[in-house]
PDB file of N, CA, C and O in Angstrom, chain B, residues numbered from 101:
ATOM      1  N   UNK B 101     -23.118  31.297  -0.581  1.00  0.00           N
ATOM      2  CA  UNK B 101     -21.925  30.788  -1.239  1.00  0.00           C
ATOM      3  C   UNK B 101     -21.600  29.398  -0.706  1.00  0.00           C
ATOM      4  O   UNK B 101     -21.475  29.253   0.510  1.00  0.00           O
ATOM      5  N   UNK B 102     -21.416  28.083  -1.766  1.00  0.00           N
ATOM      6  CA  UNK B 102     -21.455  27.214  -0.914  1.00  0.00           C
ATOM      7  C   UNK B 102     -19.762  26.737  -0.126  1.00  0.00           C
ATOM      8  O   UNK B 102     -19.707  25.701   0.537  1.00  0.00           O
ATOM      9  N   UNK B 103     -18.877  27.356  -0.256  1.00  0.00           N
ATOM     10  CA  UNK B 103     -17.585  27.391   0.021  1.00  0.00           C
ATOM     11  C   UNK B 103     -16.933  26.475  -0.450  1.00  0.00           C
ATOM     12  O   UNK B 103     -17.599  25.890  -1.304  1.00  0.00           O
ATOM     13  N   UNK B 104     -15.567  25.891  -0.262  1.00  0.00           N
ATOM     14  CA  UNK B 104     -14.348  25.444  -0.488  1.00  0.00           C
ATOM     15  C   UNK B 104     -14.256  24.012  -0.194  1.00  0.00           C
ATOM     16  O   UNK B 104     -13.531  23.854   0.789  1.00  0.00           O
ATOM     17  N   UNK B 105     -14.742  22.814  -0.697  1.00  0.00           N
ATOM     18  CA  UNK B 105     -14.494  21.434  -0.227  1.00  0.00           C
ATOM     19  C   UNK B 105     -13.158  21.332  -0.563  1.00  0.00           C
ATOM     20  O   UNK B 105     -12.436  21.998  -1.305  1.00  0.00           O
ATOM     21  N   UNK B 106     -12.882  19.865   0.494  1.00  0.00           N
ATOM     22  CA  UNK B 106     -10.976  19.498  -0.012  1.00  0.00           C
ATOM     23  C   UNK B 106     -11.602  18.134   0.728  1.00  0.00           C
ATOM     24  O   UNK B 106     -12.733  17.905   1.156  1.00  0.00           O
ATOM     25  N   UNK B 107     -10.323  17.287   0.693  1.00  0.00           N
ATOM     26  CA  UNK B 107     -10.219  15.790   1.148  1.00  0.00           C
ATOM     27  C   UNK B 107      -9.223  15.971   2.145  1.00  0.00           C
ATOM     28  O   UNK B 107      -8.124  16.525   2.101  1.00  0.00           O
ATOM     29  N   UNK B 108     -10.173  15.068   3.550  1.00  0.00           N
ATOM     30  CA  UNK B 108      -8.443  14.668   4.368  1.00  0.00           C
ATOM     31  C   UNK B 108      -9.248  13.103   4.478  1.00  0.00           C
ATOM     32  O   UNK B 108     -10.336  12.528   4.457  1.00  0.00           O
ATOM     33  N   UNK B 109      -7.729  12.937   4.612  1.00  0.00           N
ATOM     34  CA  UNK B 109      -7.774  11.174   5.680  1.00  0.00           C
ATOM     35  C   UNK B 109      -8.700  11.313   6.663  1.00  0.00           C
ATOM     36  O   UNK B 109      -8.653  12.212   7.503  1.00  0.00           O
ATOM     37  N   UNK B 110      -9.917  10.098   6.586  1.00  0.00           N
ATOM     38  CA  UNK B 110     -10.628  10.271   7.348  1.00  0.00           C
ATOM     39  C   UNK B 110      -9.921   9.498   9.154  1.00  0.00           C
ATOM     40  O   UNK B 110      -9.052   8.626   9.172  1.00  0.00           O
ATOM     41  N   UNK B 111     -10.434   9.977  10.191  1.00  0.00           N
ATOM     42  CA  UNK B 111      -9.384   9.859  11.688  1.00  0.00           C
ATOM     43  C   UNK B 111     -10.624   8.850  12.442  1.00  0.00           C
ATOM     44  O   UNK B 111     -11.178   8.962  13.535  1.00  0.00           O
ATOM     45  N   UNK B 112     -10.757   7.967  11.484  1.00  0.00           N
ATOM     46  CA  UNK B 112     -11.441   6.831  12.505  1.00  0.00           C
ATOM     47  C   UNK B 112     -11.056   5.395  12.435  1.00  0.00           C
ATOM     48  O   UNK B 112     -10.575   4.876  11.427  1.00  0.00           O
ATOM     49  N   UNK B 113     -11.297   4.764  13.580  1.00  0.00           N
ATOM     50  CA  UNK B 113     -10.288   3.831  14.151  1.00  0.00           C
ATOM     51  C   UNK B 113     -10.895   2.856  13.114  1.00  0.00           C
ATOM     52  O   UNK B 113     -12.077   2.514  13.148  1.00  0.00           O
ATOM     53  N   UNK B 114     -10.201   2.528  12.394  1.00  0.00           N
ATOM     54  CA  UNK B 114     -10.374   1.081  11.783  1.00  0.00           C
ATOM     55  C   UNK B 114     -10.604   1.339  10.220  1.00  0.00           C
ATOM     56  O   UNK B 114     -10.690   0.357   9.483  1.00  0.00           O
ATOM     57  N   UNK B 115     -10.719   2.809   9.620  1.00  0.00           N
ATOM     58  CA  UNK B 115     -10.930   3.009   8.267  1.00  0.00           C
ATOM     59  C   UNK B 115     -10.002   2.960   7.687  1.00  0.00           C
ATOM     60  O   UNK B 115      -8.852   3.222   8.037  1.00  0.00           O
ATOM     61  N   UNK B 116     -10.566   2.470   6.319  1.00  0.00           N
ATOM     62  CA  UNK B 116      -8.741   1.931   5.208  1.00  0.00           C
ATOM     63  C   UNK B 116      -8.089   3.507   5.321  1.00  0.00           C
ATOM     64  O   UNK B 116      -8.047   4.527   6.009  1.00  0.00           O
ATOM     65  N   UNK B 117      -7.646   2.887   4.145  1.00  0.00           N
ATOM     66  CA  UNK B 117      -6.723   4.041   3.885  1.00  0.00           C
ATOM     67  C   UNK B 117      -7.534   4.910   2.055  1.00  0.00           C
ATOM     68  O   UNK B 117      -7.020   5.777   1.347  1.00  0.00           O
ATOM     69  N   UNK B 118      -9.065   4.079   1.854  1.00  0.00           N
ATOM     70  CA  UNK B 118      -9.609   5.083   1.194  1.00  0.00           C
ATOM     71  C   UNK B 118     -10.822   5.664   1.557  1.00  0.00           C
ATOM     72  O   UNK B 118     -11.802   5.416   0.854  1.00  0.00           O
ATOM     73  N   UNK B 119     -10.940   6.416   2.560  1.00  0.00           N
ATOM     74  CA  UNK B 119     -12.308   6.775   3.506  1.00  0.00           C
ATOM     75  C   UNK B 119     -11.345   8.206   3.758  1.00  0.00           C
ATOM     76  O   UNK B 119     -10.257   8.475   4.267  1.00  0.00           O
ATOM     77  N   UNK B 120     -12.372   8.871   3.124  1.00  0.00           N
ATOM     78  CA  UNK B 120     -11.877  10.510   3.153  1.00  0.00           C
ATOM     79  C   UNK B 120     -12.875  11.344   3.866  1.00  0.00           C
ATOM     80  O   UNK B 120     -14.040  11.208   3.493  1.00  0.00           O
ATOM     81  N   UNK B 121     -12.638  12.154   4.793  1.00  0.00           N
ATOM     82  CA  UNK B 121     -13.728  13.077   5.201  1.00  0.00           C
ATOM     83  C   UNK B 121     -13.677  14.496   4.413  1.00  0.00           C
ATOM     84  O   UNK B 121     -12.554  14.991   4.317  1.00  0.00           O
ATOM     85  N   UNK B 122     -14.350  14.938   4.056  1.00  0.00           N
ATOM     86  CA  UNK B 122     -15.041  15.907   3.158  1.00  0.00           C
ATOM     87  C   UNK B 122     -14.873  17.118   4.076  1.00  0.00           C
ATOM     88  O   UNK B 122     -14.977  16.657   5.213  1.00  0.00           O
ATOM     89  N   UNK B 123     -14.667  18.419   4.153  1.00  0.00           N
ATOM     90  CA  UNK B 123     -13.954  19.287   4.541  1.00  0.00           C
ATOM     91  C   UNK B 123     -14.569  20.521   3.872  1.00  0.00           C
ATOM     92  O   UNK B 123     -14.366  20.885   2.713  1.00  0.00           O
ATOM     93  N   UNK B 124     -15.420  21.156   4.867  1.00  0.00           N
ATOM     94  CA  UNK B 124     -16.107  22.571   4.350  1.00  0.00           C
ATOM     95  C   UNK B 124     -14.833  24.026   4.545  1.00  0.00           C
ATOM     96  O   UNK B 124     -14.906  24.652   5.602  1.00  0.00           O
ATOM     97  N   UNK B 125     -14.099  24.319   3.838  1.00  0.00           N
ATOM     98  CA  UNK B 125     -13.460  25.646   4.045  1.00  0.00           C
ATOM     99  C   UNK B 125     -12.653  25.442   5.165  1.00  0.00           C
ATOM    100  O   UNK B 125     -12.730  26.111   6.195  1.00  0.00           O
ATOM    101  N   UNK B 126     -11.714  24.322   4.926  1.00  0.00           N
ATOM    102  CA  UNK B 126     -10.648  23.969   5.936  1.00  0.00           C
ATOM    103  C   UNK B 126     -11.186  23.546   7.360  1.00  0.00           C
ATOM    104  O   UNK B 126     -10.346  22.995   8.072  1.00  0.00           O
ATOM    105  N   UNK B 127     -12.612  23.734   7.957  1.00  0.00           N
ATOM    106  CA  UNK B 127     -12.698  23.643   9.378  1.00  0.00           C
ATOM    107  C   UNK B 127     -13.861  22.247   9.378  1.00  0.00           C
ATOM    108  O   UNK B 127     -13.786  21.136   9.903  1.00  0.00           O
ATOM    109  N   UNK B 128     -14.729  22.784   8.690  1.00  0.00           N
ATOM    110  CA  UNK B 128     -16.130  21.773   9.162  1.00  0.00           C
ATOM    111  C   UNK B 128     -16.249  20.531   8.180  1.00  0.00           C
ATOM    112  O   UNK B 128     -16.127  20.626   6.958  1.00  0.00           O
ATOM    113  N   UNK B 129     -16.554  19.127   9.003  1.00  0.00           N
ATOM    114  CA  UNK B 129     -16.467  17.263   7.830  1.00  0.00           C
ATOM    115  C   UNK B 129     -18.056  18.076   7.965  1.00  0.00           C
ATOM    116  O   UNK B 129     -18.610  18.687   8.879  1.00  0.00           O
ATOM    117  N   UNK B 130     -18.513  17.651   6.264  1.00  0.00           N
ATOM    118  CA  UNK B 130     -19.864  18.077   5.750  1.00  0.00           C
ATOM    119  C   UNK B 130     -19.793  16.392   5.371  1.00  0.00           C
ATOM    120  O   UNK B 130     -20.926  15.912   5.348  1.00  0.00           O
ATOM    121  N   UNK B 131     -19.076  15.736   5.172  1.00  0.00           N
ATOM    122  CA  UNK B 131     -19.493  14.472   4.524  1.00  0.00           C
ATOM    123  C   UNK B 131     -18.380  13.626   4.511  1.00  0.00           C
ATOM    124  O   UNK B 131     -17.450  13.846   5.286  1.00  0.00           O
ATOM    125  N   UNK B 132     -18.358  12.716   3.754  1.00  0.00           N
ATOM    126  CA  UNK B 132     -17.435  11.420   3.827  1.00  0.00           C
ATOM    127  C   UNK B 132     -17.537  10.822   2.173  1.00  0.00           C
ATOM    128  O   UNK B 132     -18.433  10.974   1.342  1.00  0.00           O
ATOM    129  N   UNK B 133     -16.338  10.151   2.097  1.00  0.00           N
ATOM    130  CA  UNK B 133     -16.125   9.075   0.697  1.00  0.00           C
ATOM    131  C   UNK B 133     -15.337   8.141   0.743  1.00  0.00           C
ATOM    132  O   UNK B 133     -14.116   8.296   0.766  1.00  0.00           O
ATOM    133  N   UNK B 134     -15.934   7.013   0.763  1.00  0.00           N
ATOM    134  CA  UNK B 134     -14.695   5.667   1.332  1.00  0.00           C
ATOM    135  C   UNK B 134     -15.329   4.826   0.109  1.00  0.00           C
ATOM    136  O   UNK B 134     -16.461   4.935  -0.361  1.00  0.00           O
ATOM    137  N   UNK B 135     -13.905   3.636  -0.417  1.00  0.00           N
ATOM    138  CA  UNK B 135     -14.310   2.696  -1.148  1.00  0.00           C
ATOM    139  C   UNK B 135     -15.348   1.629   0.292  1.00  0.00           C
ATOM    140  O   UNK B 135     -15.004   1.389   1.450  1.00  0.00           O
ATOM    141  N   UNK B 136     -16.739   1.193  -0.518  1.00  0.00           N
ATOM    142  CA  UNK B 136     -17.493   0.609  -0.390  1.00  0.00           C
ATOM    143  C   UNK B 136     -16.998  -1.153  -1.090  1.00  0.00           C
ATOM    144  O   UNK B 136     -16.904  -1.660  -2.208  1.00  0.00           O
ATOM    145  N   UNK B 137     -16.754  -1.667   0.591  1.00  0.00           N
ATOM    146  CA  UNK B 137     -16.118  -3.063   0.419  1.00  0.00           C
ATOM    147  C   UNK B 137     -17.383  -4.010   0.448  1.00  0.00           C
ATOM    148  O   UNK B 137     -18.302  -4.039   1.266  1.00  0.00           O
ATOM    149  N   UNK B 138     -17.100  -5.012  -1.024  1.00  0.00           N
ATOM    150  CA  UNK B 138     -17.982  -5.959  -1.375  1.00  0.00           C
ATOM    151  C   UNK B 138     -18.642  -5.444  -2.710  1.00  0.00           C
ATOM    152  O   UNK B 138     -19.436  -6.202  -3.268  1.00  0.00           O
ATOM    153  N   UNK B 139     -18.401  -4.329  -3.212  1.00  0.00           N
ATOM    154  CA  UNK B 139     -19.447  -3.095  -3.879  1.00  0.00           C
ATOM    155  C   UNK B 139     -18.823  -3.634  -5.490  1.00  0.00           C
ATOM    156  O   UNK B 139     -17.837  -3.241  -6.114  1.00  0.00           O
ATOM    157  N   UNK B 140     -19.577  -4.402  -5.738  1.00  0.00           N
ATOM    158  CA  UNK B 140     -19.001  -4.488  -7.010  1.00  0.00           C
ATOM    159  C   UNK B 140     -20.074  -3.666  -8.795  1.00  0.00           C
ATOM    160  O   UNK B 140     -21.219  -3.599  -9.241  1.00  0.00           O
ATOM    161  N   UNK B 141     -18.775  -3.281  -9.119  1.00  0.00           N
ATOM    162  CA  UNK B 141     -19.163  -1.730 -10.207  1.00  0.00           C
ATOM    163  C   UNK B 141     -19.200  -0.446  -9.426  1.00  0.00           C
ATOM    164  O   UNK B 141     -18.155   0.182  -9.255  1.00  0.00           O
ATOM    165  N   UNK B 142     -20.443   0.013  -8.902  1.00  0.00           N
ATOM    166  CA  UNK B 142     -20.100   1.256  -8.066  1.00  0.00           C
ATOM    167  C   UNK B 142     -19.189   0.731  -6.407  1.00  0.00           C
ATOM    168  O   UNK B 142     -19.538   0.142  -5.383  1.00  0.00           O
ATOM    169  N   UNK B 143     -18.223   1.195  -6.792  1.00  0.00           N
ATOM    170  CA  UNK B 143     -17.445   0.517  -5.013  1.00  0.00           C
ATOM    171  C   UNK B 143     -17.086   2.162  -4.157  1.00  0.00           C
ATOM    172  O   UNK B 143     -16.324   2.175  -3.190  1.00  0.00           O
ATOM    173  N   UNK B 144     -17.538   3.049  -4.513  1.00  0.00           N
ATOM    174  CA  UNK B 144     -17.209   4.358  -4.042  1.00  0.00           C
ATOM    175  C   UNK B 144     -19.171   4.899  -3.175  1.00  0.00           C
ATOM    176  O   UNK B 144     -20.354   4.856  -3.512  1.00  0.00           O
ATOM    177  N   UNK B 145     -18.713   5.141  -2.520  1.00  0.00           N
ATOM    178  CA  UNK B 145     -19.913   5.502  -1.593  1.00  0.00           C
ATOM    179  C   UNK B 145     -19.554   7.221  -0.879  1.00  0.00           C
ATOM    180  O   UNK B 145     -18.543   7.535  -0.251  1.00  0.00           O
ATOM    181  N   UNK B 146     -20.758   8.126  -1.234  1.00  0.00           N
ATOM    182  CA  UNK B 146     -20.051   9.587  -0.880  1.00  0.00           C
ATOM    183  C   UNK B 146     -21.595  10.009  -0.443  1.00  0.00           C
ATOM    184  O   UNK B 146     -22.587  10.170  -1.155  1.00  0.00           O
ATOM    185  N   UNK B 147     -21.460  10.106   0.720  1.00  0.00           N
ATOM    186  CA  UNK B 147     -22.374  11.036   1.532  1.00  0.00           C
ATOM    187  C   UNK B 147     -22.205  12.354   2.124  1.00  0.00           C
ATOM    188  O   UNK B 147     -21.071  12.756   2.384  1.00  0.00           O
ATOM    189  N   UNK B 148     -23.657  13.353   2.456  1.00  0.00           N
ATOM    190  CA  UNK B 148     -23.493  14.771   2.867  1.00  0.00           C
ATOM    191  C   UNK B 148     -24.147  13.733   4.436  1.00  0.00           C
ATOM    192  O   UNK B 148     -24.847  12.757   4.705  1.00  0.00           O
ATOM    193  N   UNK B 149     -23.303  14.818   5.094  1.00  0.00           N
ATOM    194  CA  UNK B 149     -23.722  14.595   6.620  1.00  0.00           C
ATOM    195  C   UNK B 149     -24.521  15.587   7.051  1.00  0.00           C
ATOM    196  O   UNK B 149     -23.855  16.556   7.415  1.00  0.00           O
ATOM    197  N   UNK B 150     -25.738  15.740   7.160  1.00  0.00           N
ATOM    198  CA  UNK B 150     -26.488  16.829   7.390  1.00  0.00           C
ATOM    199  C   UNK B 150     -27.900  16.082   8.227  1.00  0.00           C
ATOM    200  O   UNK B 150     -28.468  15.002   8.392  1.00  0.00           O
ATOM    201  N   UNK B 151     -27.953  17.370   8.550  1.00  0.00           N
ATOM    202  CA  UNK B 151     -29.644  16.997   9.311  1.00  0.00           C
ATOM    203  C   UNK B 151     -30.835  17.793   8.349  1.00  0.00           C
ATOM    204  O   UNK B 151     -30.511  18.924   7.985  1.00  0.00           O
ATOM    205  N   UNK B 152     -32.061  17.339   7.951  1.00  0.00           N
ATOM    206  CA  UNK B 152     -32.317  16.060   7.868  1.00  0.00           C
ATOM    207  C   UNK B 152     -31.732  15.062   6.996  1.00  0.00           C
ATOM    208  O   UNK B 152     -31.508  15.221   5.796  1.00  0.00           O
ATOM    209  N   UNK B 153     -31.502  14.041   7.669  1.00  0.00           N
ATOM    210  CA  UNK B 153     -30.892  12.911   6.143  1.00  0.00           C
ATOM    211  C   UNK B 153     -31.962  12.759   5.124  1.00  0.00           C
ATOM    212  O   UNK B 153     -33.176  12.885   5.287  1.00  0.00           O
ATOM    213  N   UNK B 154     -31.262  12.447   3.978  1.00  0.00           N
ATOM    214  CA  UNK B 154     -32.218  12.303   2.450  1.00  0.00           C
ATOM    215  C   UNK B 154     -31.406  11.378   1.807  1.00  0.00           C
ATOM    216  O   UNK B 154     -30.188  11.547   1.751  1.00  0.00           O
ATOM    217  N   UNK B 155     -31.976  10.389   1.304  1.00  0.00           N
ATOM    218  CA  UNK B 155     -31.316   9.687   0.231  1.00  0.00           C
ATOM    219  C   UNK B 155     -30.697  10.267  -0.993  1.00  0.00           C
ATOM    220  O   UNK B 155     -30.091   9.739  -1.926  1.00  0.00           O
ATOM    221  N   UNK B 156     -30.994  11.409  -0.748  1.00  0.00           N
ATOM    222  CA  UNK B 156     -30.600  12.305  -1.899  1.00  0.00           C
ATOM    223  C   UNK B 156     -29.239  12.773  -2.084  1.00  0.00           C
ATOM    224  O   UNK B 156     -28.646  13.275  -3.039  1.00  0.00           O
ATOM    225  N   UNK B 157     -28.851  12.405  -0.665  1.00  0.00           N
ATOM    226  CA  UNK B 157     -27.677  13.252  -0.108  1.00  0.00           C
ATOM    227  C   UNK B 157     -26.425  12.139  -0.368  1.00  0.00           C
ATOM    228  O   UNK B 157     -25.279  12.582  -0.297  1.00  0.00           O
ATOM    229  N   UNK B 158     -26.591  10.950  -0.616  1.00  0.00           N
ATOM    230  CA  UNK B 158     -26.013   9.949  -0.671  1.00  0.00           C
ATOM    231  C   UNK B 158     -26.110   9.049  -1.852  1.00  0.00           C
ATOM    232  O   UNK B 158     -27.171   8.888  -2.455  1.00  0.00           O
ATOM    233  N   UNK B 159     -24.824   8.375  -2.229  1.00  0.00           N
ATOM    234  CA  UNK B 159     -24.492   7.710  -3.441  1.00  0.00           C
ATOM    235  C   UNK B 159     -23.740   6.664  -3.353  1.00  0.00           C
ATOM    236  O   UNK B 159     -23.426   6.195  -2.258  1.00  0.00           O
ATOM    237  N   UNK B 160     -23.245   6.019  -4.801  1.00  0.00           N
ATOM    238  CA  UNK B 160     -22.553   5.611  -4.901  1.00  0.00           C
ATOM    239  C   UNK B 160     -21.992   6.037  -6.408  1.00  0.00           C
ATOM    240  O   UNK B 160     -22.581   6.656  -7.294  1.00  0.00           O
ATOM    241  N   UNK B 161     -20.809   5.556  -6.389  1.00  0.00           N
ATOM    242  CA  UNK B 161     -20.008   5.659  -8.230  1.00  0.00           C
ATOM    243  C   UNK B 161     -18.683   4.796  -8.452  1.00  0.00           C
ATOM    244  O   UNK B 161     -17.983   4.033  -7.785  1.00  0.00           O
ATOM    245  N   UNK B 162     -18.707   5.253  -9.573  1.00  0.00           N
ATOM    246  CA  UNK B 162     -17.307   3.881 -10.342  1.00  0.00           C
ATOM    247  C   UNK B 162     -16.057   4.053  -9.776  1.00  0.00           C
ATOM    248  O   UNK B 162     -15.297   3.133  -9.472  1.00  0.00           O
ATOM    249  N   UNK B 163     -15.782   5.592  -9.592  1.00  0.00           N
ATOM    250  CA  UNK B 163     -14.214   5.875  -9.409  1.00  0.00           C
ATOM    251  C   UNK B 163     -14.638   6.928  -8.436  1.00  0.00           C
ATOM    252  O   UNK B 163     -15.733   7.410  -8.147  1.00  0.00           O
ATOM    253  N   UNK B 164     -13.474   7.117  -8.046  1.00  0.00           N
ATOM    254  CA  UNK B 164     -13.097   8.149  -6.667  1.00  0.00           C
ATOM    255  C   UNK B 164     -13.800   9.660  -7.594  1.00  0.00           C
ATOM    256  O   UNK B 164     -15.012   9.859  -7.507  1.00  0.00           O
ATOM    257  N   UNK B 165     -13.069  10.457  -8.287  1.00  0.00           N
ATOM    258  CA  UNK B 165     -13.373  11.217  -9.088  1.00  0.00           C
ATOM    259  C   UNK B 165     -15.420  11.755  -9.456  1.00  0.00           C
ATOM    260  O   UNK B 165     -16.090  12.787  -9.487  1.00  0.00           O
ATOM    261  N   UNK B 166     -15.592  10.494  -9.622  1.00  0.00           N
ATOM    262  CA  UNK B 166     -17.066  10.540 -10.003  1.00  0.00           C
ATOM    263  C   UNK B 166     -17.807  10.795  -8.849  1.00  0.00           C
ATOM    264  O   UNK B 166     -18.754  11.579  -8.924  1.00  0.00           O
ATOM    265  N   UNK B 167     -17.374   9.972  -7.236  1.00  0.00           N
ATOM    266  CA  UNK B 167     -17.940  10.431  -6.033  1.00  0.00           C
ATOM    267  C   UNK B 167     -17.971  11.426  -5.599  1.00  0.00           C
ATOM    268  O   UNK B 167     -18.938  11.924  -5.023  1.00  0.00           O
ATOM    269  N   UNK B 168     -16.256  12.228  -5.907  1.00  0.00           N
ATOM    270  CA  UNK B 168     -16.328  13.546  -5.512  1.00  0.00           C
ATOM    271  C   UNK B 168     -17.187  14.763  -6.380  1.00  0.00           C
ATOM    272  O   UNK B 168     -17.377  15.876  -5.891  1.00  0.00           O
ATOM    273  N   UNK B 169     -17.609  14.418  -7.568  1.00  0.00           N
ATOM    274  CA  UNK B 169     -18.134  15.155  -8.294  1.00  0.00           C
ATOM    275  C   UNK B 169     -19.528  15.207  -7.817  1.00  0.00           C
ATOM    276  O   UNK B 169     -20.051  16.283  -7.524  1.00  0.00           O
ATOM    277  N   UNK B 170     -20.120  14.126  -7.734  1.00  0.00           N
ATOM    278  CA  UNK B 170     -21.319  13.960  -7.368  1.00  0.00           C
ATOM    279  C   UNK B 170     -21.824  14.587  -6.059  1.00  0.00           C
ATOM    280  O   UNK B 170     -22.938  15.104  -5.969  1.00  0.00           O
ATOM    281  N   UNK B 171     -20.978  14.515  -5.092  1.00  0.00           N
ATOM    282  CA  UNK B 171     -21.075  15.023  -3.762  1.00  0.00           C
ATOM    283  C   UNK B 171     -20.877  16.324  -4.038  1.00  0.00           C
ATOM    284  O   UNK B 171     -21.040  16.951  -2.991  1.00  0.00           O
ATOM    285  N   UNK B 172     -20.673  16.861  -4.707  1.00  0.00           N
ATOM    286  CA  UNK B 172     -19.528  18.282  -4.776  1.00  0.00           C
ATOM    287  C   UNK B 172     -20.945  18.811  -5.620  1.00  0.00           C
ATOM    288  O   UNK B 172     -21.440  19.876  -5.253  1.00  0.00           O
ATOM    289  N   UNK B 173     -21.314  18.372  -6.274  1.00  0.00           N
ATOM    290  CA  UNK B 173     -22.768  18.496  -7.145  1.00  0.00           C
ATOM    291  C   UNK B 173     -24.014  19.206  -6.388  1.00  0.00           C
ATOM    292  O   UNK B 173     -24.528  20.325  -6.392  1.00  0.00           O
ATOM    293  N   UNK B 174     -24.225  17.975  -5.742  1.00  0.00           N
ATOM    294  CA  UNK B 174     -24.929  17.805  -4.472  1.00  0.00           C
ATOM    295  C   UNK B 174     -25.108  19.080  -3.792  1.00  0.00           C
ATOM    296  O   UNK B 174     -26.122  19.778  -3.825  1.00  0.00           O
ATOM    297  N   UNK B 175     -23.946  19.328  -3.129  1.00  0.00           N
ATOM    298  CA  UNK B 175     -23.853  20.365  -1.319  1.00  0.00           C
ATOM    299  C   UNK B 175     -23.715  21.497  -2.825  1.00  0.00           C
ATOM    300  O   UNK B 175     -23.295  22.485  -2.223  1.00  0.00           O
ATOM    301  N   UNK B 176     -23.782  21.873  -4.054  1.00  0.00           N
ATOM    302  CA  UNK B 176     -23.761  22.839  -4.469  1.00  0.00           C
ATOM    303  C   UNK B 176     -25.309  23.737  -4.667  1.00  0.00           C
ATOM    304  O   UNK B 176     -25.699  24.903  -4.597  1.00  0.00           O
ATOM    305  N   UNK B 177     -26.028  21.974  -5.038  1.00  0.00           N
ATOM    306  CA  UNK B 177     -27.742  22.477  -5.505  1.00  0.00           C
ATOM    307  C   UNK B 177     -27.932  22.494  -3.970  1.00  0.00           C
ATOM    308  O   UNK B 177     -27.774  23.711  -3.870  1.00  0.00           O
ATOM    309  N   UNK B 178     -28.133  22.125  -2.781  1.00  0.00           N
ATOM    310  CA  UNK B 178     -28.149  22.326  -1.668  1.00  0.00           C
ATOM    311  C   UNK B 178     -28.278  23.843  -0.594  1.00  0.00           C
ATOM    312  O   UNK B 178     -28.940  24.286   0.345  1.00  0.00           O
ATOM    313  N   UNK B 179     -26.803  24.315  -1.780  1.00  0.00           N
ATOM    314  CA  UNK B 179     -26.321  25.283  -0.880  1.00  0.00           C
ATOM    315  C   UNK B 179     -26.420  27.099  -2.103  1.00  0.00           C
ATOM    316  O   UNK B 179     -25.883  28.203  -2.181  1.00  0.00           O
ATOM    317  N   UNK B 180     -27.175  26.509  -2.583  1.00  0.00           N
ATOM    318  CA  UNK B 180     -27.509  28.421  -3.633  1.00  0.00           C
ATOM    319  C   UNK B 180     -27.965  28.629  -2.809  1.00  0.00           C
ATOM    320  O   UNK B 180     -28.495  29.730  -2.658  1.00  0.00           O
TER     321      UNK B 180
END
């Protein structure tokens, strides 16, 4: 079951205020989504934090919405 994602404010020193850490079932950051500064068209950047890394695991998109979908996509084919 791949469980319950949500968004918090991500708690690192110097991130805006749109850098979200990704949140497995209230306890465990599986990933991250911050606007990508300089990023022009896709400015949203949403990665799975996992071992091994894959480019697969990581993106970019137009709007906040589309990152989370994509990521949310992602840790779903991942996690059957």
């Amino acid at each position: 079951m791949p469980g319950h994602l949500t968004l918090r404010r991500t708690n690192i020193p110097g991130a805006g205020t749109d850098d979200w850490s990704v949140i497995l079932d209230g306890k465990e950051v599986i990933g991250r989504i911050y606007k990508a500064p300089n990023r022009q068209g896709n400015a949203w950047f949403w990665g799975l934090t996992m071992f091994p890394s894959s480019a697969a695991n990581t993106g970019y998109a137009s709007h906040l919405d589309e990152a989370k979908a994509r990521l949310k996509a992602r840790w779903h084919v991942l996690n059957r």
